[in-house]
C-alpha positions as CSV (number, residue, x, y, z in Angstrom):
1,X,70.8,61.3,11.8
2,X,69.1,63.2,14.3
3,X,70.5,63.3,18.1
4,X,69.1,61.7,21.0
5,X,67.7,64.8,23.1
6,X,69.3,62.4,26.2
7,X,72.9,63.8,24.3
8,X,72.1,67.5,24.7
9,X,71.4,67.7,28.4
10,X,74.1,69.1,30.4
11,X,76.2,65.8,32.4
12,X,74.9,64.2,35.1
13,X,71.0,64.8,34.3
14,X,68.5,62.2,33.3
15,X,66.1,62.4,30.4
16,X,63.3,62.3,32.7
17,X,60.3,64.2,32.8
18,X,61.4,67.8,34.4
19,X,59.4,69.9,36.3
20,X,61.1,73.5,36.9
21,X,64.3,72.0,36.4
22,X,63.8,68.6,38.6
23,X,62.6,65.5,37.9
24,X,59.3,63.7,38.5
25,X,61.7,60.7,40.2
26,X,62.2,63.4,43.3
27,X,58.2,63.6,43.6
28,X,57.1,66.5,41.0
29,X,53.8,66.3,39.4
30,X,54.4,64.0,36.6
31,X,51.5,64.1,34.2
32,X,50.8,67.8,35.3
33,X,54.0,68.8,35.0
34,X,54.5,72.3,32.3
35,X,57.2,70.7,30.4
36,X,58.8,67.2,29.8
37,X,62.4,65.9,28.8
38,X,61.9,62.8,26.3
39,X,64.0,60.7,23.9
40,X,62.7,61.6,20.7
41,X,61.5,58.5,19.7
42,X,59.1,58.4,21.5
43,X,57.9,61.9,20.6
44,X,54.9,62.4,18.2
45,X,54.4,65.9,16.1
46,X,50.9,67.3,15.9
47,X,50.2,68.4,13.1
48,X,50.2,72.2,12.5
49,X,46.4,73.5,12.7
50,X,45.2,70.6,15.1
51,X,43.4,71.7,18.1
52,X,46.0,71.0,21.0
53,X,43.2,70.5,23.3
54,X,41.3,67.7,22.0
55,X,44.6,65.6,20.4
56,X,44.9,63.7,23.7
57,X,42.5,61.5,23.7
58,X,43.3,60.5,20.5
59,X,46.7,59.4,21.7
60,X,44.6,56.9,24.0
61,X,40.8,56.4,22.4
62,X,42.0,57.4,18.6
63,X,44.9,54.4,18.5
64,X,43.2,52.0,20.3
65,X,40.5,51.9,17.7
66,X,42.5,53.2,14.5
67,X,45.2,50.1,14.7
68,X,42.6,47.5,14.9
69,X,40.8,49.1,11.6
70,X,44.5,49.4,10.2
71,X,45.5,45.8,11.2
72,X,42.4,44.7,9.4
73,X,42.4,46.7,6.3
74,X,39.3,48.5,7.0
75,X,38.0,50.3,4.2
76,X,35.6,51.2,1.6
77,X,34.3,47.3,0.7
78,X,34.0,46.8,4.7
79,X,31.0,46.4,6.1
80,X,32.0,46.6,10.2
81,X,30.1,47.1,13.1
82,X,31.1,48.8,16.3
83,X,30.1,47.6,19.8
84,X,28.7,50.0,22.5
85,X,29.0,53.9,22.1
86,X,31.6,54.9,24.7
87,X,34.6,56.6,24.4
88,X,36.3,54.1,22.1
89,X,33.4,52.9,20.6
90,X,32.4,56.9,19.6
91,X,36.0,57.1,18.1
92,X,35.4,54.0,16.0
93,X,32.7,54.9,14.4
94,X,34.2,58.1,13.4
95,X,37.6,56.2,12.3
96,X,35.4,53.6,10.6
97,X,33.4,56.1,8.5
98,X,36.2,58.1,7.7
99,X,37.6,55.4,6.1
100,X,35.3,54.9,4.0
101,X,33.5,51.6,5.5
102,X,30.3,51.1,6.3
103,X,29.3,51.2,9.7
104,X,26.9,50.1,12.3
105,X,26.7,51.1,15.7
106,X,25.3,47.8,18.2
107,X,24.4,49.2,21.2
108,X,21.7,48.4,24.2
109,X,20.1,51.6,24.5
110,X,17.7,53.0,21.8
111,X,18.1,56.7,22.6
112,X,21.9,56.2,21.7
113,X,20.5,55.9,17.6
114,X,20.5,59.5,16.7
115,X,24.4,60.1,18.5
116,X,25.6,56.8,16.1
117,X,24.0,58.5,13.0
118,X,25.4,62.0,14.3
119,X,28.4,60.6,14.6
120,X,29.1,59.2,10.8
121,X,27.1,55.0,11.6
122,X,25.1,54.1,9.0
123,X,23.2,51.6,10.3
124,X,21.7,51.2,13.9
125,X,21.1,47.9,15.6
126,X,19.7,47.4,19.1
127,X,21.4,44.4,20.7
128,X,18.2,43.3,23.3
129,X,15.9,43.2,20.1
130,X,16.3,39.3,19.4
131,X,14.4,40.1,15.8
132,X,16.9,43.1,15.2
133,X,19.9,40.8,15.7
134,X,18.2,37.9,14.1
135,X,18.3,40.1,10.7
136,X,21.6,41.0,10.9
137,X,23.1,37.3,11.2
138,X,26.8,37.0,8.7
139,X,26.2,40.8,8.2
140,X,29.5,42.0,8.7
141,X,33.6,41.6,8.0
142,X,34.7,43.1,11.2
143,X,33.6,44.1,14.7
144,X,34.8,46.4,16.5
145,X,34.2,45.7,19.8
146,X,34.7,48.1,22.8
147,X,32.4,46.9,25.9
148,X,34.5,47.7,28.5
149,X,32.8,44.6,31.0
150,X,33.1,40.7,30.8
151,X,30.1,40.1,28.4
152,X,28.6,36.9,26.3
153,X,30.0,37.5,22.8
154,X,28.1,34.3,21.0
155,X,25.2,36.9,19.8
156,X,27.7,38.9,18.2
157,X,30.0,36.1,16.8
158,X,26.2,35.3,14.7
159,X,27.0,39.1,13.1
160,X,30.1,38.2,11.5
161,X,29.8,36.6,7.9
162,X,32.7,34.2,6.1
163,X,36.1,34.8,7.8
164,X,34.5,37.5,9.8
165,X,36.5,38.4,12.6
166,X,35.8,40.6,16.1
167,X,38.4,42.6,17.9
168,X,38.1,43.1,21.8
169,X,39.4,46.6,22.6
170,X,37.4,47.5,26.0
171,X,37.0,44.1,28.1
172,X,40.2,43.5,30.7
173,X,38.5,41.0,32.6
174,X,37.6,37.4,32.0
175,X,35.6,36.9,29.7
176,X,32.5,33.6,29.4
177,X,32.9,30.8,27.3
178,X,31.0,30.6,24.0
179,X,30.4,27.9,21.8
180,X,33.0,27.2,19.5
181,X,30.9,26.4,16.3
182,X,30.0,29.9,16.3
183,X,33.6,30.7,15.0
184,X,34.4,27.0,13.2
185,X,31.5,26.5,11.1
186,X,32.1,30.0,9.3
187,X,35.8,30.6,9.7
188,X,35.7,33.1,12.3
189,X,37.8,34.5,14.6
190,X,38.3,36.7,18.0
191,X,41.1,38.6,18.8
192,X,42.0,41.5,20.9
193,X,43.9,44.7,20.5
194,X,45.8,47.3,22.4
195,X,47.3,50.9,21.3
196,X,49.7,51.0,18.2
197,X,53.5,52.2,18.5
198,X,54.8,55.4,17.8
199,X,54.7,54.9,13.8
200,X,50.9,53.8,13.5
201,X,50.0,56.5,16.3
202,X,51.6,59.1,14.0
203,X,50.0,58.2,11.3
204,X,46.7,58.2,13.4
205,X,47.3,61.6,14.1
206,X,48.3,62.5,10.8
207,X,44.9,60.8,9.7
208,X,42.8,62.8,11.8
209,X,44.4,65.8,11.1
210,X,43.7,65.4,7.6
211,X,39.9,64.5,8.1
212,X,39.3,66.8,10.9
213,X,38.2,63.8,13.2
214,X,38.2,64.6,17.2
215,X,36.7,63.2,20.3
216,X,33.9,64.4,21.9
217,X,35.2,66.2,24.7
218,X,33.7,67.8,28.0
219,X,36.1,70.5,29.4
220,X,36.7,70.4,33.2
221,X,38.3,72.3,35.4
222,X,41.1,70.6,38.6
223,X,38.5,71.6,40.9
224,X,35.6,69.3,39.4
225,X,37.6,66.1,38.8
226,X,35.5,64.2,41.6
227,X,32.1,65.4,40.0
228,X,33.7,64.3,37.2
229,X,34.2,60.9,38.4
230,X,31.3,60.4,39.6
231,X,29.4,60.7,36.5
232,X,31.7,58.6,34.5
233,X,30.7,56.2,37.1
234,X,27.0,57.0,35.9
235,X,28.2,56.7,32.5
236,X,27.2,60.4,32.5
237,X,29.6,61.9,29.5
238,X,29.9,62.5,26.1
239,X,32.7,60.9,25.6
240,X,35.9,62.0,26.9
241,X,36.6,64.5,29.8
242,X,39.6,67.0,28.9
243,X,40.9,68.8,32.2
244,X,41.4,72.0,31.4
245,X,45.5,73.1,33.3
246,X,45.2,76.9,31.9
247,X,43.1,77.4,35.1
248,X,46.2,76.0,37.6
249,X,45.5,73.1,39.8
């Protein structure tokens, strides 16, 4: 068996994140430190040939919406629908379509159409047209749903045909009530979702490695991390921002 990287340090020092030699517990940089100290399992390998600077967010927006699509056997017979075009809801539409199901992208805003289809959706459906959701009523096995806001979900509970279900992965706050017939009368259900351990995230990685699937990302340098802010505030990105350390802090 492999040893724990905590038994090769020299005596008396911590397997703690290290930061020219001292650890982020005696106020180093932590997340911007150049090199870390970890148990190994808790490691993940990228895979050879993966482009180093657009794997992180897949270790936060890739596994939050690949292990719901896993836990739900999301394939080639599914017909799944994704819920606003963010930074999760970007990655599953990618996951979804890689997998070989066929996906819709729900969103609010028209002009967001052409990204959906860009990015591998199928299908477009624009949530404030009350004849565009009427037409899709029992449409779809599974929806993926990432608004990140307390939202009514009763409209999209209508979506979900026999045993449908919808998985919350955005939403942290409380949520409004919504009429329970929507999920007895056709065996429906609502659950919620959160990143996958260190086996499904390697096998997320592994997945994407072998389809070639990244986030959108918008490199940024230290110095423009409160621009930055200030237009995720604006919902101003496309979809992730990647702040780019080869430039120092």
């Amino acid at each position: 068996m492999p040893r724990r990287l905590g038994s090769l340090l020299p005596q008396g020092v911590r397997p703690d994140l290290q930061q020219q030699g001292l650890s982020r517990r005696n106020g180093q940089q932590g997340g911007y430190t150049d090199h870390i100290v970890v148990r190994d399992h808790f490691v993940c390998k990228v895979p050879d040939g993966m482009d180093a600077a657009r794997v992180a967010p897949l270790l936060c927006a890739g596994i939050t919406t690949y292990s719901p699509l896993r836990q739900y056997n999301v394939g080639p017979t599914t017909k799944m629908a994704v819920v606003g075009l963010g930074g999760l809801g970007h990655m599953g539409v990618k996951l979804g379509a890689a997998l070989g199901a066929h996906v819709t992208m729900i969103t609010t805003t028209p002009s967001k159409g052409d990204d959906a289809r860009a990015l591998g959706a199928h299908d477009v459906i624009i949530s404030t047209d009350p004849e565009q959701m009427k037409a899709a009523a029992t449409r779809f096995d599974f929806i993926l749903n990432t608004i990140p806001v307390s939202h009514e979900i009763d409209g999209y509970l209508q979506l979900l045909g026999r045993s449908g279900r919808m998985v919350i992965v955005g939403a942290l706050t409380p949520m409004p009530g919504f009429v329970g017939m929507n999920l007895i009368w056709w065996n429906r259900a609502v659950g919620g979702s959160a990143i996958g351990g260190i086996p499904e995230t390697q096998e997320m990685l592994d997945f994407c490695a072998a389809k070639d699937i990244y986030p959108d990302v918008e490199f940024i340098r230290m110095d423009q991390v409160n621009e930055a802010y200030e237009r995720l505030l604006k919902n101003d990105v496309r979809y992730r921002f990647v702040i780019d350390m080869s430039h120092g802090l």
